[in-house]
Backbone and ligand atoms as CSV (ligand in chain L), in Angstrom:
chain,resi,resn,atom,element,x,y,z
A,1,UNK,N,N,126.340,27.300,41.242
A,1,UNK,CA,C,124.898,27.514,41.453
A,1,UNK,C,C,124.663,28.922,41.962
A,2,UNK,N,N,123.266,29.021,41.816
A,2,UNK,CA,C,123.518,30.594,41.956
A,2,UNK,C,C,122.374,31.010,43.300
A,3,UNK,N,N,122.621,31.871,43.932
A,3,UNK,CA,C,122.307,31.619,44.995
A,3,UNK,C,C,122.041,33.108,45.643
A,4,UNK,N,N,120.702,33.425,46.282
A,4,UNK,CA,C,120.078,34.595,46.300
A,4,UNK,C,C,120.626,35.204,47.840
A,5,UNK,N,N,120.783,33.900,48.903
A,5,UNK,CA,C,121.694,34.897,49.808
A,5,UNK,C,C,122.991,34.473,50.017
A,6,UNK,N,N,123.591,34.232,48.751
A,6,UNK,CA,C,125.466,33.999,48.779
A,6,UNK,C,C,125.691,35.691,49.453
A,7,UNK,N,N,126.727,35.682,49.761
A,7,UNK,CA,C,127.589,36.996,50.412
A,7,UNK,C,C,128.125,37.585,49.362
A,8,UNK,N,N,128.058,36.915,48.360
A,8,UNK,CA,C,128.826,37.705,47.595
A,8,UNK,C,C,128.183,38.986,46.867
A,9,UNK,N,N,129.144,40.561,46.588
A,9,UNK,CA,C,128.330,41.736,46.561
A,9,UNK,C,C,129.149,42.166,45.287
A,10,UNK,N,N,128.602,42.228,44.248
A,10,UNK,CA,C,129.243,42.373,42.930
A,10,UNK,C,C,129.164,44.217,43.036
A,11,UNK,N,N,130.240,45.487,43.021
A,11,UNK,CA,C,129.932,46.825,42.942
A,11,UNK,C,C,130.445,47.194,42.242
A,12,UNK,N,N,129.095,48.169,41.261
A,12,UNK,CA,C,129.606,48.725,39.675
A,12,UNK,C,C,129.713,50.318,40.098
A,13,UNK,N,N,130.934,50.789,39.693
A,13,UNK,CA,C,131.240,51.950,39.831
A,13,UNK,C,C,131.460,52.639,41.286
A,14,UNK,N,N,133.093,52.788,41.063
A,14,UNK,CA,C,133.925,53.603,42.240
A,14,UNK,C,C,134.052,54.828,42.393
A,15,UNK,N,N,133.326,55.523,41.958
A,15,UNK,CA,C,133.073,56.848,42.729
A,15,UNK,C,C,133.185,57.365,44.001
A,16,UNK,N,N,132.215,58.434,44.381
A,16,UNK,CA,C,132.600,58.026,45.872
A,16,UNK,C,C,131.643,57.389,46.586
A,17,UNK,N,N,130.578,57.435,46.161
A,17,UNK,CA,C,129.621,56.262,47.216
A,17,UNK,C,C,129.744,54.824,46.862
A,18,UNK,N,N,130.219,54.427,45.486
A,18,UNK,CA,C,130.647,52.691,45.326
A,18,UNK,C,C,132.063,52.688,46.272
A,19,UNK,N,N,132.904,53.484,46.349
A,19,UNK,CA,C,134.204,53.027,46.742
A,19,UNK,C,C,133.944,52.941,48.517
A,20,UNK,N,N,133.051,53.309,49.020
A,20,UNK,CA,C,132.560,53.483,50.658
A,20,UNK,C,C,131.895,52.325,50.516
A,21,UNK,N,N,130.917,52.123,49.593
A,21,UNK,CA,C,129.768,50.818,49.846
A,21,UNK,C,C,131.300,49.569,49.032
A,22,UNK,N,N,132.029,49.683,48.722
A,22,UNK,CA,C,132.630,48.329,48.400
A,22,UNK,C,C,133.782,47.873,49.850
A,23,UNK,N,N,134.180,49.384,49.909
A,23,UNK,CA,C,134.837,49.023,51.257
A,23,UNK,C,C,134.419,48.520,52.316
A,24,UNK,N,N,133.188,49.091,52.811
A,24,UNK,CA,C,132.143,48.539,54.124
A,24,UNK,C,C,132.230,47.229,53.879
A,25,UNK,N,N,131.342,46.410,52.846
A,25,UNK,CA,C,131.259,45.416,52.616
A,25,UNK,C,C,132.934,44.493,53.037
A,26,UNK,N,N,133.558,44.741,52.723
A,26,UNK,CA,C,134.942,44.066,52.448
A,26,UNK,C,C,134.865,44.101,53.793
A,27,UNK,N,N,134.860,45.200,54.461
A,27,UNK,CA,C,135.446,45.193,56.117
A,27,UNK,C,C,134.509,44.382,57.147
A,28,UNK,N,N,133.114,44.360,56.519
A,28,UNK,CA,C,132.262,43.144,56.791
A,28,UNK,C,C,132.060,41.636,56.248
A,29,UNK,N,N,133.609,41.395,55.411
A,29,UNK,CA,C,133.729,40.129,55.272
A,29,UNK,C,C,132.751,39.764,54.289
A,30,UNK,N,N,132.690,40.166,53.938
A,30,UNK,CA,C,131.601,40.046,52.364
A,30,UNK,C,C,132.858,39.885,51.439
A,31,UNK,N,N,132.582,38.879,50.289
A,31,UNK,CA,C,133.359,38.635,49.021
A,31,UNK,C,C,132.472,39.846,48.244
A,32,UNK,N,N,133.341,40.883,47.508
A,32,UNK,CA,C,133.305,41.896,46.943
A,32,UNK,C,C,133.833,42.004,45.563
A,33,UNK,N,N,133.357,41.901,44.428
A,33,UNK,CA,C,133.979,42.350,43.148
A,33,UNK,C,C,133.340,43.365,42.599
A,34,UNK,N,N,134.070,44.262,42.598
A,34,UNK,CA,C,134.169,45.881,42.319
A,34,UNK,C,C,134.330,46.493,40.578
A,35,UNK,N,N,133.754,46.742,40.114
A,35,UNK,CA,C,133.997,46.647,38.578
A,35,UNK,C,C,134.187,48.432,38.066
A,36,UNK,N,N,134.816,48.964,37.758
A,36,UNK,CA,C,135.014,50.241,37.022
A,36,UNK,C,C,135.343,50.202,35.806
A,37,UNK,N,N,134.800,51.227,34.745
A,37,UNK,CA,C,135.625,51.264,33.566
A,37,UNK,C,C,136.489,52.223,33.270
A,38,UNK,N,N,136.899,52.556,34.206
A,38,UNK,CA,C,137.817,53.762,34.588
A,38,UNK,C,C,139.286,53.354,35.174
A,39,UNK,N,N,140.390,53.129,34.171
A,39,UNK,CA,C,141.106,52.309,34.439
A,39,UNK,C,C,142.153,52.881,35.760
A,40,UNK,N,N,141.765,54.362,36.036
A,40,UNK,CA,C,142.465,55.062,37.044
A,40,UNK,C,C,142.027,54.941,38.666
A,41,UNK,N,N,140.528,54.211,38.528
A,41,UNK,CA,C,139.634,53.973,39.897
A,41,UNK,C,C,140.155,52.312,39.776
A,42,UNK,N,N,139.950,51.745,38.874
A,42,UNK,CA,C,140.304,50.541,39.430
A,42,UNK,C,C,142.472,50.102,40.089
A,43,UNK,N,N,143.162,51.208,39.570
A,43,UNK,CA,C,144.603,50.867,40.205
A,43,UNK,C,C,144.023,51.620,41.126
A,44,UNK,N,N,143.515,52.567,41.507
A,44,UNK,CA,C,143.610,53.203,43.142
A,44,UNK,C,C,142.764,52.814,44.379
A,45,UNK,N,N,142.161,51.462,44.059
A,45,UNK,CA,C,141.273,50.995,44.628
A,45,UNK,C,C,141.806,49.356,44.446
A,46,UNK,N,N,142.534,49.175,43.572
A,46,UNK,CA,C,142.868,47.974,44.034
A,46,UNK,C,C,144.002,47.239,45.400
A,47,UNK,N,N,144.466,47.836,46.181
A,47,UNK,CA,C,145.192,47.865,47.504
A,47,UNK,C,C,144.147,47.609,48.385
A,48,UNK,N,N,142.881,48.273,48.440
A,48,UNK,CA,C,142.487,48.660,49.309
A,48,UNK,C,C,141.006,46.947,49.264
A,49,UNK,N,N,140.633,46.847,47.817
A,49,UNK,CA,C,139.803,46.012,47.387
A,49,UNK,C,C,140.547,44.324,47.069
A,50,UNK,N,N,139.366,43.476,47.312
A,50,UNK,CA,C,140.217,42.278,46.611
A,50,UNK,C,C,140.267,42.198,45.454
A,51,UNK,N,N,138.762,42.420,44.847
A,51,UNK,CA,C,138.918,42.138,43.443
A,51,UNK,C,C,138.551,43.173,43.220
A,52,UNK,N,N,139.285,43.899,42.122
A,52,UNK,CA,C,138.768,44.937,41.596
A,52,UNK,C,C,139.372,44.927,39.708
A,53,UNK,N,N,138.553,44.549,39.085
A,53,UNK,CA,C,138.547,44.620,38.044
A,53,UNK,C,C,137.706,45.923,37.039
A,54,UNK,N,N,138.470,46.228,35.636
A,54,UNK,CA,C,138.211,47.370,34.516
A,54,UNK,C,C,137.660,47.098,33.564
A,55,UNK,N,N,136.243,47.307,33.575
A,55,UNK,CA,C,135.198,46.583,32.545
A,55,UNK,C,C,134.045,47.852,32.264
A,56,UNK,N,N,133.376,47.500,31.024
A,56,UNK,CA,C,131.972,48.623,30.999
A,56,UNK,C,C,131.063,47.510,31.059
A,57,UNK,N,N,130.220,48.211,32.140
A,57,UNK,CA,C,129.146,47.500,32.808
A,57,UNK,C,C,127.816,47.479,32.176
A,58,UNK,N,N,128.034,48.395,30.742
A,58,UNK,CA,C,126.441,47.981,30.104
A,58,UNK,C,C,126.604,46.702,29.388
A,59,UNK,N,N,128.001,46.351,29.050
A,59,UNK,CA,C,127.997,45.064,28.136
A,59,UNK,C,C,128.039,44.036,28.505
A,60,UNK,N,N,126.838,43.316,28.164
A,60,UNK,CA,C,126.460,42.371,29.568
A,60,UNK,C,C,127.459,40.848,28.813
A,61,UNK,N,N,128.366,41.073,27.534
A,61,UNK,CA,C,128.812,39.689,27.836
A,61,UNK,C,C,130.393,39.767,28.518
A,62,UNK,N,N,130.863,40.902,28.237
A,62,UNK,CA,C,131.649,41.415,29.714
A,62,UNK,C,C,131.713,41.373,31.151
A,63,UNK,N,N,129.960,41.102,31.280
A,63,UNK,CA,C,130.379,40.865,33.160
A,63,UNK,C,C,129.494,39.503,33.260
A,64,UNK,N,N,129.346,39.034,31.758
A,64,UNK,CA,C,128.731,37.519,32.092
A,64,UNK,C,C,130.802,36.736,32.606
A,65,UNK,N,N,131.568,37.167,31.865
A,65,UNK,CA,C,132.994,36.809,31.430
A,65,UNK,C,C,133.574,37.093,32.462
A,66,UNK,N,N,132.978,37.812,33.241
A,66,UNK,CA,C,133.558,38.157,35.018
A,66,UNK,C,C,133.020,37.050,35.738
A,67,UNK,N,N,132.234,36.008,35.345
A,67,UNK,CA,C,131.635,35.184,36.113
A,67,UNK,C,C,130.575,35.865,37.489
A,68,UNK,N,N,130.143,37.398,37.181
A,68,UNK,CA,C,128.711,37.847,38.424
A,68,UNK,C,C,127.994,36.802,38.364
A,69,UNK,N,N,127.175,36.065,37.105
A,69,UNK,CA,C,126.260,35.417,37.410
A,69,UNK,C,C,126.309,34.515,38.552
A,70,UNK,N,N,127.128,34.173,38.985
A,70,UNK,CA,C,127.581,33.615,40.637
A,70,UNK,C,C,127.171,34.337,41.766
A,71,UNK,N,N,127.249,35.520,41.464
A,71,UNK,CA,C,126.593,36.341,42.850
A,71,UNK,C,C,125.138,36.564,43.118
A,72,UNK,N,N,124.594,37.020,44.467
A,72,UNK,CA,C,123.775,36.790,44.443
A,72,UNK,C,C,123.161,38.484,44.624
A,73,UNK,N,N,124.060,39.266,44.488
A,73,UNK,CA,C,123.733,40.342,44.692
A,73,UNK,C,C,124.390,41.553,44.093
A,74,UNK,N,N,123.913,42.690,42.988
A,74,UNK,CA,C,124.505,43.495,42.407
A,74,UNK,C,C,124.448,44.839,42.818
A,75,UNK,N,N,125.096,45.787,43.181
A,75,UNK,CA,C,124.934,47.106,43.255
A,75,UNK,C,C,125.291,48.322,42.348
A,76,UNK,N,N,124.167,48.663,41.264
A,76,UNK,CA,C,124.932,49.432,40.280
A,76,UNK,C,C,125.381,51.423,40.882
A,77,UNK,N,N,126.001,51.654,41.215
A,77,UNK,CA,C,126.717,52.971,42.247
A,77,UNK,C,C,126.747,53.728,41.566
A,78,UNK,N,N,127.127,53.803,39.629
A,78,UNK,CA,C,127.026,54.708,39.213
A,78,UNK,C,C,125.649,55.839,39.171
A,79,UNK,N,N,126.242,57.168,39.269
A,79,UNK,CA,C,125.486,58.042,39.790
A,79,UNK,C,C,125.052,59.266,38.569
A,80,UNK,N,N,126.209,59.920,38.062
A,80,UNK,CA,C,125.990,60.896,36.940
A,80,UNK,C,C,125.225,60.185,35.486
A,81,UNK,N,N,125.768,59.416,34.978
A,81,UNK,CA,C,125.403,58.733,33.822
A,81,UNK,C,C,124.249,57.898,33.991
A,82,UNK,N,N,123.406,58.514,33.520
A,82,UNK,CA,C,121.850,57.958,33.427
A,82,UNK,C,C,121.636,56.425,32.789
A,83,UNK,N,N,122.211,57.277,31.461
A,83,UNK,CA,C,122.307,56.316,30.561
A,83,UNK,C,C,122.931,54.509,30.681
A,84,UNK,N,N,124.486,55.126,31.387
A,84,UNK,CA,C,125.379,53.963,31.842
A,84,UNK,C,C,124.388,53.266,32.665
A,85,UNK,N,N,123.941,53.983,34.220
A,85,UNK,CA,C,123.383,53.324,35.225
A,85,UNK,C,C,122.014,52.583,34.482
A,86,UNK,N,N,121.412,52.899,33.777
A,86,UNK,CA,C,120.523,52.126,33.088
A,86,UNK,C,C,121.063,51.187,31.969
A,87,UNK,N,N,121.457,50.993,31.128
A,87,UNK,CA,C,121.859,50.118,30.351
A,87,UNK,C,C,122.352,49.000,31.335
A,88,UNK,N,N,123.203,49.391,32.571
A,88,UNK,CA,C,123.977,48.216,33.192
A,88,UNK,C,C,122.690,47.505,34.126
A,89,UNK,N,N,121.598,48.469,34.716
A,89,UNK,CA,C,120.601,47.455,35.234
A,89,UNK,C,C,120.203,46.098,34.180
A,90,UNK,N,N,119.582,46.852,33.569
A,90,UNK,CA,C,119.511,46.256,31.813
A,90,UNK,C,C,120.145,44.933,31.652
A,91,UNK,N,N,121.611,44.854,31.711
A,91,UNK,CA,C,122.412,43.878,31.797
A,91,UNK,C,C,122.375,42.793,32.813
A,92,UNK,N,N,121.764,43.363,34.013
A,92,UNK,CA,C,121.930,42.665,35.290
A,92,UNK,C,C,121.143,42.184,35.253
A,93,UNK,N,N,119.705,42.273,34.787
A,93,UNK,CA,C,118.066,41.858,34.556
A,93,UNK,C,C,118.290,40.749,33.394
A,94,UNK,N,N,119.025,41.109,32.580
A,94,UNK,CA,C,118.989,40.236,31.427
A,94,UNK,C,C,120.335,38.571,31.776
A,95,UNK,N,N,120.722,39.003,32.665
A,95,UNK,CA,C,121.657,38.368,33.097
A,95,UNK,C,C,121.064,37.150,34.706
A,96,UNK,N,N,120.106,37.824,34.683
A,96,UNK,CA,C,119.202,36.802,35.993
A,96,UNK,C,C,119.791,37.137,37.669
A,97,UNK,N,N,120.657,38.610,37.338
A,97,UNK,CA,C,120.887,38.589,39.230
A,97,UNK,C,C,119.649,38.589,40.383
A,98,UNK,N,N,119.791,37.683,41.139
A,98,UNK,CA,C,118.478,37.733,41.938
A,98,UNK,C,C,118.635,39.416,42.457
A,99,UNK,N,N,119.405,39.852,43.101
A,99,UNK,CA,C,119.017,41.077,43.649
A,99,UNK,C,C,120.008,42.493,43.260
A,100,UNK,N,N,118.878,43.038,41.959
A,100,UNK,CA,C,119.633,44.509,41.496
A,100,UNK,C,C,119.327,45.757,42.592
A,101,UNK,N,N,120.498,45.946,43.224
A,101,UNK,CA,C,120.012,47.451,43.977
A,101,UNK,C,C,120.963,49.072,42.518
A,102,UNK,N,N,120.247,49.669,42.754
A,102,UNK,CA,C,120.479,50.237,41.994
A,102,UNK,C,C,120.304,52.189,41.991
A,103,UNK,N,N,121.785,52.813,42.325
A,103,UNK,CA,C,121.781,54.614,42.908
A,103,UNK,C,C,120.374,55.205,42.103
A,104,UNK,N,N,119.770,56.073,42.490
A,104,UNK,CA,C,119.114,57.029,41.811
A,104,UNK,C,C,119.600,58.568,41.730
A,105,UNK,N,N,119.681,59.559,40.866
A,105,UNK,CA,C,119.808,60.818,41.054
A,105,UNK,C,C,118.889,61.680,40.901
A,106,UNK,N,N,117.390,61.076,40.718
A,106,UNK,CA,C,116.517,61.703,40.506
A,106,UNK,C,C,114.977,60.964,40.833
A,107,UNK,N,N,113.902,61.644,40.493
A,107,UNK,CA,C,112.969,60.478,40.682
A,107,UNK,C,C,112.682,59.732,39.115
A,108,UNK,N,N,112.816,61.095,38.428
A,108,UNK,CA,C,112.464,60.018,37.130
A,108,UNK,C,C,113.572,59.018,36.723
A,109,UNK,N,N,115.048,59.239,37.043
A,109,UNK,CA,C,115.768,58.256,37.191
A,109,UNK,C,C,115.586,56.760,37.850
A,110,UNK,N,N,114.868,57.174,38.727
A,110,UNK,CA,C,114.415,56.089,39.816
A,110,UNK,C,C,113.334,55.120,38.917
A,111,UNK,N,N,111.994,55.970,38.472
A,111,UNK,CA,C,111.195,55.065,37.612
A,111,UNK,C,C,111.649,54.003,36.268
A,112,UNK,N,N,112.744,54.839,36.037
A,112,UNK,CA,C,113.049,54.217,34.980
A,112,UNK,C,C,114.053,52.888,35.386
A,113,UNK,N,N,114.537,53.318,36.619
A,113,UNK,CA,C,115.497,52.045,37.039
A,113,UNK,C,C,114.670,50.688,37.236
A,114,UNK,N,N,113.286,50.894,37.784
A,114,UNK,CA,C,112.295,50.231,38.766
A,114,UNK,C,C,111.739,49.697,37.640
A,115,UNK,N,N,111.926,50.326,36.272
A,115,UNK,CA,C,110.747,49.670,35.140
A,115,UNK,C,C,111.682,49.042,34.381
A,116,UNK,N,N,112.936,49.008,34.391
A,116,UNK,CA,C,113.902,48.203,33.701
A,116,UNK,C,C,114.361,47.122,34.423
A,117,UNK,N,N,113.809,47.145,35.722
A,117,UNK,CA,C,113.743,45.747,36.498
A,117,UNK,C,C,114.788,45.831,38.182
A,118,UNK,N,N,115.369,46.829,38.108
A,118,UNK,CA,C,116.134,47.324,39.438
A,118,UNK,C,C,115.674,46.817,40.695
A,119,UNK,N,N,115.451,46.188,41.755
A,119,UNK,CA,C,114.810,45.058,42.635
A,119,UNK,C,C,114.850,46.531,44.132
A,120,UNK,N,N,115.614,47.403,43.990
A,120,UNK,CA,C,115.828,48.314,45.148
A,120,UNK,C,C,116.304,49.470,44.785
A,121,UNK,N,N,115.642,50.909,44.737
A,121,UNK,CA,C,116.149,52.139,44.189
A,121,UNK,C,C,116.363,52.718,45.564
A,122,UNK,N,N,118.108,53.342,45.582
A,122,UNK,CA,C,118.434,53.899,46.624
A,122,UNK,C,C,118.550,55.455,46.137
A,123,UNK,N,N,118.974,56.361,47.113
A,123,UNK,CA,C,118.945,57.687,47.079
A,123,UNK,C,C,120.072,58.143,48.036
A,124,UNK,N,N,121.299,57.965,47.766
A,124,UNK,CA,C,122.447,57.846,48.744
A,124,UNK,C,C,122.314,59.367,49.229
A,125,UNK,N,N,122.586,60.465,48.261
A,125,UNK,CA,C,122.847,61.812,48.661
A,125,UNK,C,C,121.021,62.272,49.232
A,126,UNK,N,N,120.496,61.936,49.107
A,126,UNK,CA,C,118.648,62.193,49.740
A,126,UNK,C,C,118.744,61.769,50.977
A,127,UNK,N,N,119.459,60.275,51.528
A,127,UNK,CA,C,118.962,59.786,52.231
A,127,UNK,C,C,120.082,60.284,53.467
A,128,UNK,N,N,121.351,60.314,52.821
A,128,UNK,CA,C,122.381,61.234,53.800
A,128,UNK,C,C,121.788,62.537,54.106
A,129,UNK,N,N,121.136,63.089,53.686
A,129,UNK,CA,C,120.326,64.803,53.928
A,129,UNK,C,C,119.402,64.517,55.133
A,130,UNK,N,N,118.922,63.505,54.726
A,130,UNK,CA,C,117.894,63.550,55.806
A,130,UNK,C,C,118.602,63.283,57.106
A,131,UNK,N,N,119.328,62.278,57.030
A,131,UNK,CA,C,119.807,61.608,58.342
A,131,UNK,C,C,120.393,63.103,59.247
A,132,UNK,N,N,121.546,63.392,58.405
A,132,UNK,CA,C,122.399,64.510,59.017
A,132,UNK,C,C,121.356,65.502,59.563
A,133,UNK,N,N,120.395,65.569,58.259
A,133,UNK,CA,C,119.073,66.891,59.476
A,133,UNK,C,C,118.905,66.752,60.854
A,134,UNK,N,N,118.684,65.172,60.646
A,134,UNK,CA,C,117.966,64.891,62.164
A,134,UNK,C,C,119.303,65.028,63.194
A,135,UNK,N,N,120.041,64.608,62.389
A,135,UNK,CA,C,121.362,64.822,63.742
A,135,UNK,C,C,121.313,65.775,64.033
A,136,UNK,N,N,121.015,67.324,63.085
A,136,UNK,CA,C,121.686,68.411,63.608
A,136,UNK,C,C,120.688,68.686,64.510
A,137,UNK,N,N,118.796,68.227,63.925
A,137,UNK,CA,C,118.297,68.710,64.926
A,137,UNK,C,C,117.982,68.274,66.671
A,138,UNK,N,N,118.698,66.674,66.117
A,138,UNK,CA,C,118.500,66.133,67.713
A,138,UNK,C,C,119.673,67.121,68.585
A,139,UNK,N,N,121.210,67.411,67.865
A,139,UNK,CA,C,121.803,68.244,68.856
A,139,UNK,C,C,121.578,69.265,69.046
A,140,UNK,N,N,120.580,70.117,68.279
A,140,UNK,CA,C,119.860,71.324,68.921
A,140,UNK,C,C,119.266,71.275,69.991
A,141,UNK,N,N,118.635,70.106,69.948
A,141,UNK,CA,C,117.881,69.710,70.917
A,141,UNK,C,C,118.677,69.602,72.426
A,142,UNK,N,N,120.038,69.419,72.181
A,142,UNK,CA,C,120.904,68.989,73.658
A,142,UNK,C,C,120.802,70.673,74.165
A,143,UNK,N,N,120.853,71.751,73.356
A,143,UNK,CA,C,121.156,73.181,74.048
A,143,UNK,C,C,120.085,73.506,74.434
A,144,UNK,N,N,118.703,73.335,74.166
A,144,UNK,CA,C,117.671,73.674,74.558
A,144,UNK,C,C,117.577,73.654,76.538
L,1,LIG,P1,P,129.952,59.631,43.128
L,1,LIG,O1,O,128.998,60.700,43.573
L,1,LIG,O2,O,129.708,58.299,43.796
L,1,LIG,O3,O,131.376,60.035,43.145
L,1,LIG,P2,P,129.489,60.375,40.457
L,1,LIG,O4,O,128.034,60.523,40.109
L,1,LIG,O5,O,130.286,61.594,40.733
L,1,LIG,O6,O,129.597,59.332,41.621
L,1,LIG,P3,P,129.683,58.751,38.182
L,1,LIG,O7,O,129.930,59.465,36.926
L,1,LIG,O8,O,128.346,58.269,38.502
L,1,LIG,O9,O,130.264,59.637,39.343
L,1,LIG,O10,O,130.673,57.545,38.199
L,1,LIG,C1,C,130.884,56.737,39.293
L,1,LIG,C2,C,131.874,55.678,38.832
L,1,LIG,O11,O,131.215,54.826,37.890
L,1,LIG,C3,C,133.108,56.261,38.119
L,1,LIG,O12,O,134.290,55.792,38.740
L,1,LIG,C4,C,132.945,55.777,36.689
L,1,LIG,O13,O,134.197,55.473,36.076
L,1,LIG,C5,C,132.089,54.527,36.848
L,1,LIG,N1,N,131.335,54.207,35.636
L,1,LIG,C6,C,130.577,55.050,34.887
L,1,LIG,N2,N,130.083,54.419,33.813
L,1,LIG,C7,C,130.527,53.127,33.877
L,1,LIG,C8,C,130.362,51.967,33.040
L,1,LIG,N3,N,129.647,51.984,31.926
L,1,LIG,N4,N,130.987,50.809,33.434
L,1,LIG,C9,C,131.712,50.777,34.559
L,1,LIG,N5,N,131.911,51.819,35.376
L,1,LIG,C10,C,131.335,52.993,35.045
């Protein structure tokens, strides 16, 4: 059955912000299946991951065959490939995951994620900019 707050956190693409967001998760006891089609990210990440399986994530009867539809939650991480990161929302929408979060690298990237059905558009490298600002400027703030 499928189930909108199971723990389980299905993460597409190990780069470097999927391979941080699959690890966190894991170290927070979250059931994690990690999917790359990059057969060199999935051996160097499998030690570290439980499941980490080598699949392309736009073909949605490929990660129907992974059994995701069980999870209740998808994170598509890929970042450069527009195209990929959209086709695989695509898949995830057409596939019924209750909750697609899904990287942006742009804004029009973002619209297009949000209109292909993406449930949460993140901005990993935007949202790290900001944070670190404020750090640097709260420790300016200590010399004052
Ligand atoms: P990061 O900044 O997180 O390192 P990136 O933007 O440099 O990411 P991307 O090209 O977005 O790198 O790829 C991130 C990961 O997604 C790579 O490991 C890549 O193999 C994987 N990936 C890309 N396309 C697909 C796909 N169709 N199916 C599965 N994995 C994919």
């Amino acid at each position: 059955a499928r189930r909108a707050d199971s723990d389980g956190v299905v993460v597409i693409g190990l780069g470097r912000f999927g391979c941080h967001l699959a690890g966190s998760l894991t170290r927070m006891n979250h059931e994690v299946l990690a999917i790359d089609r990059n057969p060199a990210q999935v051996q160097r990440w499998s030690a570290q991951l439980d499941r980490v399986v080598q699949a392309d994530s736009t073909e949605e009867g490929a990660l129907r065959q992974l059994g995701i539809t069980s999870f209740g939650r998808a994170v598509v991480a890929i970042g450069a490939s527009v195209e990929a990161s959209v086709l695989t929302v695509l898949a995830l929408v057409e596939l019924g995951l209750p909750q697609i979060w899904a990287r942006a690298t742009s804004q029009k990237h973002a619209k297009i994620l949000s209109s292909v059905g993406a449930h949460h558009v993140i901005f990993p490298e935007a949202e790290t900019g900001d944070r670190v600002a404020h750090l640097i400027v709260s420790r300016l703030l200590d010399f004052i």
